[in-house]
C-alpha positions as CSV (number, residue, x, y, z in Angstrom):
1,X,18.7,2.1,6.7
2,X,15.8,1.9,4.9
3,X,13.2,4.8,4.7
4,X,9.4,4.1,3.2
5,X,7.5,7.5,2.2
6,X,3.8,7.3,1.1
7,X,1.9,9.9,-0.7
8,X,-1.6,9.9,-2.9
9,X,-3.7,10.0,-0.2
10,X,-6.6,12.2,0.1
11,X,-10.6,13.0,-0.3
12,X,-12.4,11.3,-2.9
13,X,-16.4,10.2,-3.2
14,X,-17.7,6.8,-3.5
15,X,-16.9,5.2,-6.6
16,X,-14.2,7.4,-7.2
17,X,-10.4,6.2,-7.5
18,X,-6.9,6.8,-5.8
19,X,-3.6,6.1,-6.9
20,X,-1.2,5.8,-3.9
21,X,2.9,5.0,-4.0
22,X,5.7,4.6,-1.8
23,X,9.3,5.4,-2.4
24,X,11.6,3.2,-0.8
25,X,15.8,4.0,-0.1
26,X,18.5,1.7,-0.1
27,X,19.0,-1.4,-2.5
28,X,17.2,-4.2,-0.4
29,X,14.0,-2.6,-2.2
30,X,14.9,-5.3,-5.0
31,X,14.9,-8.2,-3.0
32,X,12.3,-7.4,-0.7
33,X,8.2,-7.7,-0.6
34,X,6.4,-5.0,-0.6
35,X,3.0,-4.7,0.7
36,X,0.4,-2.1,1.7
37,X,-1.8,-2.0,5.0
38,X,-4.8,0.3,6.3
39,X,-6.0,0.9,9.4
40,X,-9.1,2.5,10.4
41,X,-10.3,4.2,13.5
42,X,-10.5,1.4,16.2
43,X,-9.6,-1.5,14.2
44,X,-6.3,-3.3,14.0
45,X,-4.0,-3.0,11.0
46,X,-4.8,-4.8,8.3
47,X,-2.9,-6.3,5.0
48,X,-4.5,-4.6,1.7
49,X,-2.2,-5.9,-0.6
50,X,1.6,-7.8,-1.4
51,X,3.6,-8.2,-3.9
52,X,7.0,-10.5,-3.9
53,X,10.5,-9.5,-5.9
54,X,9.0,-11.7,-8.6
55,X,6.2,-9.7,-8.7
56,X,3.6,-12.4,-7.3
57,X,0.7,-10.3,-5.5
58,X,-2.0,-11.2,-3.2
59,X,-4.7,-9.3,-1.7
60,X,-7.1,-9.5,0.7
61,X,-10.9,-10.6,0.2
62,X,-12.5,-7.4,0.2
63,X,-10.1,-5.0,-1.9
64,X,-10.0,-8.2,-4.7
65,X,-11.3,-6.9,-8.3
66,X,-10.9,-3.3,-7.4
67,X,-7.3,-3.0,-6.3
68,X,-4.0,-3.6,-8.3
69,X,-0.8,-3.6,-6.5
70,X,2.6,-2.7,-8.5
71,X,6.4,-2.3,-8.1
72,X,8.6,-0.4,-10.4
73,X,12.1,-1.6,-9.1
74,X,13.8,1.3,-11.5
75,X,12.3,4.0,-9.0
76,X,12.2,1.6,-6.1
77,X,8.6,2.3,-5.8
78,X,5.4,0.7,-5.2
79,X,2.1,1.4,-6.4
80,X,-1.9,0.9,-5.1
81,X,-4.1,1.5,-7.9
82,X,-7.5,1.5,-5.6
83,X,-11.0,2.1,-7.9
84,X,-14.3,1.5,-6.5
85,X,-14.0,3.2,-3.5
86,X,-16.2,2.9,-0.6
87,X,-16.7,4.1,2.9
88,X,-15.1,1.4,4.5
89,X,-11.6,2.0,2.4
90,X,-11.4,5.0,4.4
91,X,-8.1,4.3,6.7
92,X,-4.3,5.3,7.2
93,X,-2.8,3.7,4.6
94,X,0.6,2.7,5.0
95,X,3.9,0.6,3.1
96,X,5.9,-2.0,4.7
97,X,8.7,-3.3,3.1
98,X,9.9,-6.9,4.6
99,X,13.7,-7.9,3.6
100,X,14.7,-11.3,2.6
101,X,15.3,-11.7,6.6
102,X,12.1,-11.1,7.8
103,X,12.4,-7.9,9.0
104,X,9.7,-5.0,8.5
105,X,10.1,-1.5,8.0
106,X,7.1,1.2,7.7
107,X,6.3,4.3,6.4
108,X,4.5,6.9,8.4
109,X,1.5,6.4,6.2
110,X,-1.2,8.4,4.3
111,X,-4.9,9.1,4.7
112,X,-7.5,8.4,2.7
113,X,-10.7,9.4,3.1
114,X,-14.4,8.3,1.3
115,X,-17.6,10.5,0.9
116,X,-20.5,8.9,1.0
């Protein structure tokens, strides 16, 4: 069974910078994507950032520039390098980890929150 554990959330003004990871169990970490969503208040969940087992990354339109996504498969962990921060970061962030068979597991997620 695979377990997803977030931490690195918390406070931090506008313009400021967070570093969040997750640690992932079991061995399917290698062969799977990774990727980190947010969700806000009222709004749906939303896809941040990906990365593939090759290391291939995608992100979406607003975070481009000013987030870098990153896997270290020795610690089976994945990384969100998030500068620039503005109000409208502020969300649960959480990980996802999708297998080679398509199926999704999540963390319980961690907060982050931006002063204006």
């Amino acid at each position: 069974q695979v377990q997803l554990t977030e931490s690195g959330g918390g406070l931090v003004q506008a313009g400021g910078s967070l570093n969040l990871s997750c640690t992932a169990s079991g061995s399917v970490f290698f062969f799977s994507a990774m990727s980190w969503h947010r969700q806000a208040p009222g709004k749906q969940r939303e896809l941040v950032a990906l990365i593939t087992p090759s290391r291939s990354t995608n992100y979406a339109d607003s975070v481009k520039g000013r987030f870098t996504i990153s896997r270290d498969n020795a610690k089976k962990m994945v990384h969100l390098e998030m500068n620039i921060l503005q109000p409208e970061d502020a969300a649960g962030y959480y990980c996802k980890l999708t297998t080679p068979r398509n199926e999704d597991y999540w963390g319980r997620g961690t907060q982050v929150t931006v002063s204006s």
